[in-house]
N, C-alpha and C positions, 0 to 999 in steps of 0.2 A: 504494500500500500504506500502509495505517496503521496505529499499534499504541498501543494504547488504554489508558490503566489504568482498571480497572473492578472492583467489588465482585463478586468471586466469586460469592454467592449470590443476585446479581439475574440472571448470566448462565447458570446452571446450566439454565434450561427451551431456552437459546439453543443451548448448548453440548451439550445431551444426546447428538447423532449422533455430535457427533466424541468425546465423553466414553467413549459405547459402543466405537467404534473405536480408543482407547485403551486399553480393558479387553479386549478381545478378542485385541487385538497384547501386552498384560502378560502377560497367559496366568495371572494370579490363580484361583484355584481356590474364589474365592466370590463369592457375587450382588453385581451391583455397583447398590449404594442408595447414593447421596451425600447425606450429612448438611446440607440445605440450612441448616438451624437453626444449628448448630456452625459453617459459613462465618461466617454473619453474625452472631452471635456473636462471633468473632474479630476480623470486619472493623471490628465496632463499636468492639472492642479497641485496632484497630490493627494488628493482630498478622496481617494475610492481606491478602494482595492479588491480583489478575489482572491479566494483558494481553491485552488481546483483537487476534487480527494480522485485520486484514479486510482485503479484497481489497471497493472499494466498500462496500456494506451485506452482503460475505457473508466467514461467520467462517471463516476457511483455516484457524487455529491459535490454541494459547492456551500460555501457562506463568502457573501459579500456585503462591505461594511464601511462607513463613510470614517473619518477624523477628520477633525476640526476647534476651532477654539470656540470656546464657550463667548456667547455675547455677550453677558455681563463681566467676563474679567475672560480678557484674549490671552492671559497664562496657561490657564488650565484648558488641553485638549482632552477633549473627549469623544470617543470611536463610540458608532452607534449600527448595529448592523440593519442591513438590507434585506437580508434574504439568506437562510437556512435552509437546506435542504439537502434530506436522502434517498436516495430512490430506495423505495419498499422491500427490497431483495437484501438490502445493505444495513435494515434497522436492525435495532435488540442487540447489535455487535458494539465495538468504540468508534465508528467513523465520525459521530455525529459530536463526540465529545473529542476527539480531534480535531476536527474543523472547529471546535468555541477554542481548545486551548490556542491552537497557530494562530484563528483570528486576535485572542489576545495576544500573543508574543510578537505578533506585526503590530497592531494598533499602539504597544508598549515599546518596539521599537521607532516607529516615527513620534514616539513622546508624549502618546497619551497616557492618563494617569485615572482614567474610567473609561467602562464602557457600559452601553444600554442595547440591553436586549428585550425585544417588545415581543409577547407572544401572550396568549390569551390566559386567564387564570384558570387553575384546575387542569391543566393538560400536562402530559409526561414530559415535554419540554420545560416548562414553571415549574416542576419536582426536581427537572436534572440539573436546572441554572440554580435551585436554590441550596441541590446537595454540590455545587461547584461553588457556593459563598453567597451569590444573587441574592441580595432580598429587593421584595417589592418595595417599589416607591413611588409610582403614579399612577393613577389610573386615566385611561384613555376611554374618551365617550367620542361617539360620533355621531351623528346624521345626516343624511341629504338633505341639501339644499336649492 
């Protein structure tokens, strides 16, 4: 197994099956078009980056995750991820807790000193970020407008 860091928007044509199976398992309630532009934009920034987890030459999973400075004090950055994901064959194993560690040890290597992970409460991902230290701290409401 190995986990890669990679420019989000060169791996997007890579990524698309499991991108979809991502969007499908969200349960989002609009077309999923990914801003290939806007990645790399960012990545040129600095500001995005991926993991890519491969099993040989095939992508089992990915997490991709922004850094940035906080807008109230532009000291403290803080990485906030994108996008989690394992394709179903590759759960109940470590992939998924490898892709959060590398995501941390990149986002701590460009000098963040937090990160945020948004995922819904009560699900085995909220169990597995809070036995990796996670505790909650905000909650998110939404609705259409």
């Amino acid at each position: 197994m190995e986990y890669r860091i990679v420019n989000p928007a060169g791996w997007i044509a890579r990524a698309e099956p499991l991108m979809r199976a991502n969007w499908a398992e969200t349960g989002f309630d609009f077309d999923f078009a990914p801003d290939v532009g806007a990645y790399q934009r960012m990545h040129d920034a600095g500001l995005v980056f991926a993991i890519a987890a491969l099993d040989g030459e095939d992508l089992i999973g990915y997490c991709t995750a922004v850094v940035g400075a906080h807008l109230f004090n532009p000291a403290v950055l803080v990485a906030s991820h994108d996008a989690l994901f394992v394709a179903r064959k590759w759960r109940g194993g470590t992939v998924a807790a490898r892709l959060i560690a590398a995501a941390e040890a990149e986002a701590k290597r460009r000098g963040a000193s937090r990160f945020c992970w948004h995922t819904r409460a009560g699900t085995g991902m909220a169990a597995m970020l809070e036995r990796r230290g996670y505790r909650p701290a905000d909650v998110v409401v939404f609705k259409e407008i």
